[in-house]
N, C-alpha and C positions, 0 to 999 in steps of 0.2 A: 704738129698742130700748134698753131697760135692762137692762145687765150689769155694775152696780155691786153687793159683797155688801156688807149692810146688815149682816149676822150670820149666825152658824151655830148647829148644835143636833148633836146624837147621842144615838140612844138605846141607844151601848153601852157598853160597859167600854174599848173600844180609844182610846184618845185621839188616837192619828194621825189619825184620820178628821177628828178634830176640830180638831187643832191645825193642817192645810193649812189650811180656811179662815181661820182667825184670822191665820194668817201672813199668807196671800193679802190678806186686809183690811187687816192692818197697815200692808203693803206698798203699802196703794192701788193693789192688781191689781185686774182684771173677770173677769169669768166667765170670758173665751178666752184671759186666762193661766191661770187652775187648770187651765182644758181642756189646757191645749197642756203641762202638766207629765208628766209621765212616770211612769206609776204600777205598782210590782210588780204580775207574775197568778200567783197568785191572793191578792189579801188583801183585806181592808177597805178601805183607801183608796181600792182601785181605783171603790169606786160614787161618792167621792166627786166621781172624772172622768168617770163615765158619768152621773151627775144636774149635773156642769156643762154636759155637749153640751145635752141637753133643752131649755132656754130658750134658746139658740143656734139650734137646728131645725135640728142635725148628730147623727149619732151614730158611734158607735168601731165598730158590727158595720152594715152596710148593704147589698142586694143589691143589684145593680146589672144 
């Protein structure tokens, strides 16, 4: 499995969203450290930990 981020994108005004991944790359993290950070609810950032579970095959709401 590949959970290296190659880059990020946003298509909003909020730059947090943006600026974890870029940290996260900087830092030479993978996908299940952005996952595993901690993210205020309700704001923006938070999708950008629920679109790292996704490629993972985890997610943050699950029934069980």
């Amino acid at each position: 499995m590949f959970d290296i981020i190659v880059g990020t994108s946003s298509l909003s005004t909020n730059g947090k969203a943006l600026a974890e991944g870029v940290m996260t790359k900087e830092l030479e993290g993978t996908l299940a450290d952005l996952a595993k950070v901690i993210h205020p609810h309700p704001t923006l950032s938070k999708t950008v930990m629920k679109t790292s579970h996704l490629p993972l095959g985890s997610s943050i709401h699950t029934l069980k």
